[in-house]
C-alpha positions as CSV (number, residue, x, y, z in Angstrom):
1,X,-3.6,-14.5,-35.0
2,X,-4.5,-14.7,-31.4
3,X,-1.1,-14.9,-29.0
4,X,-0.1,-18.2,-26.8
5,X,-0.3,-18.0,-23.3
6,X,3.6,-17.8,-23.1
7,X,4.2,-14.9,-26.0
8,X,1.5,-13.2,-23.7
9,X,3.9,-13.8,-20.2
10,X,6.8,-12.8,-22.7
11,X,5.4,-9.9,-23.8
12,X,4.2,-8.6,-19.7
13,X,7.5,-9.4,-18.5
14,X,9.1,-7.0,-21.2
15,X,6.6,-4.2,-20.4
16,X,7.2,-4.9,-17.4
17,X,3.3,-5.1,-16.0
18,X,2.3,-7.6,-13.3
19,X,4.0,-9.6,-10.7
20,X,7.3,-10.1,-12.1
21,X,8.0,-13.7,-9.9
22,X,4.9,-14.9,-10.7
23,X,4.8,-14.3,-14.3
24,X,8.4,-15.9,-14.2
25,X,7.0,-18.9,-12.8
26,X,4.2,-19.3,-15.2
27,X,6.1,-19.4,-17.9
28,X,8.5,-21.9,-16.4
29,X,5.7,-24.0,-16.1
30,X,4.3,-23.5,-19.8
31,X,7.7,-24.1,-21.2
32,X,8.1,-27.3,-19.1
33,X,4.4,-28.5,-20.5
34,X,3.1,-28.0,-17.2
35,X,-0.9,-27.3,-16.5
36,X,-1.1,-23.5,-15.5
37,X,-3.4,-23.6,-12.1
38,X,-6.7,-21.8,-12.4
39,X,-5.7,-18.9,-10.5
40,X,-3.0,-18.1,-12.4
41,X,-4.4,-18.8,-15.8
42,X,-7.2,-16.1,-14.7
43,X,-4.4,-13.9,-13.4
44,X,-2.8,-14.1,-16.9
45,X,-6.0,-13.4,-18.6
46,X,-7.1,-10.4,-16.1
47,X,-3.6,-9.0,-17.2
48,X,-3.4,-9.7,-20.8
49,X,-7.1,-7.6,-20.9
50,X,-5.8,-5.0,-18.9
51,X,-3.2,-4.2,-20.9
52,X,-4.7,-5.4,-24.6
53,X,-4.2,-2.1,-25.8
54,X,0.0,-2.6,-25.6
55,X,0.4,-6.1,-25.9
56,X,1.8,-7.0,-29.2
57,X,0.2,-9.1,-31.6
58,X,2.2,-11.9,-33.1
59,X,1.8,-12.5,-36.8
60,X,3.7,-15.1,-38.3
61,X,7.4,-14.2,-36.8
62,X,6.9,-11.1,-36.7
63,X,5.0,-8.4,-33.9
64,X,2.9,-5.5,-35.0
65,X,4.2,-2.9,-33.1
66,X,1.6,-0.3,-31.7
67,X,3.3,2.9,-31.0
68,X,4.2,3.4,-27.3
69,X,1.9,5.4,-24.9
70,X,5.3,6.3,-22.7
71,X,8.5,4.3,-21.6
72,X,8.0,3.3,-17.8
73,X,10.3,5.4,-16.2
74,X,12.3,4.2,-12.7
75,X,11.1,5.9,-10.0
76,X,14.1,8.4,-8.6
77,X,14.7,7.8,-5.2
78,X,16.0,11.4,-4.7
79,X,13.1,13.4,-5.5
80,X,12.5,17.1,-4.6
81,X,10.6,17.2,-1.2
82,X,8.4,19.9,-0.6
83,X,9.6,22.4,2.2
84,X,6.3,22.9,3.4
85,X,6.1,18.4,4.3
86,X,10.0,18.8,6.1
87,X,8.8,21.9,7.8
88,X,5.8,19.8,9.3
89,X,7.8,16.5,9.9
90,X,10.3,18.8,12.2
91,X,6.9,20.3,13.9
92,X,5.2,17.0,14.8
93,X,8.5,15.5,15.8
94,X,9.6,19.0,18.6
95,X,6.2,18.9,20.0
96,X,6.4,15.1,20.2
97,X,9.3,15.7,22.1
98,X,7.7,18.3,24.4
99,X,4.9,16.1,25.0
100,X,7.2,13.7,26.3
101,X,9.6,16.1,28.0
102,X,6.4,17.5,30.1
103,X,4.5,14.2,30.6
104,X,7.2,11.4,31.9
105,X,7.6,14.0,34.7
106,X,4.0,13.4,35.7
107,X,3.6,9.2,34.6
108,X,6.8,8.5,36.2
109,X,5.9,8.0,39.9
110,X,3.3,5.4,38.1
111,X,5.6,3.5,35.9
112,X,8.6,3.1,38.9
């Protein structure tokens, strides 16, 4: 049994793939018996092929569960930075500064 446009947005929003607002919108619109536009009929489409794979297929009132490739994980916002990336941030940022220190010296007389 092939899915409805809506178990499709259903299913996206709970694996979480695609614009989360605008799949939230099309199925406002399906559940009020609204006309999806073009665009985002082809939007649902491009996504629902994308992920065919993980979508789950309804049968009756039940889903056929294909077993998970991996649970999205958050992404950590305190992750491990490499020293060798801060230890070139602080370089670009002293000689910045140096630049700067031994240039407004010489552009001032200009500027004033």
């Amino acid at each position: 049994m092939v899915n409805s446009s809506l178990d499709n947005v259903n299913e996206l929003l709970r694996l979480v793939y695609g614009d989360k607002s605008r799949l939230k919108d099309i199925k406002r619109r399906l559940e009020n018996g609204q006309v999806l536009y073009n665009s985002d009929d082809n939007y649902l489409q491009q996504l629902v092929n994308q992920h065919s794979g993980e979508i789950q297929k309804r049968i009756g009132s039940t889903y056929l569960k294909p077993k998970p490739k991996h649970e999205p994980t958050p992404k950590s916002s305190n992750k491990m930075v490499k020293p060798t990336t801060i230890l070139f941030s602080i370089s670009v940022v002293a000689v910045t500064a140096i630049a700067l220190l031994f240039f407004i010296p010489i552009i001032q007389p200009y500027i004033t």
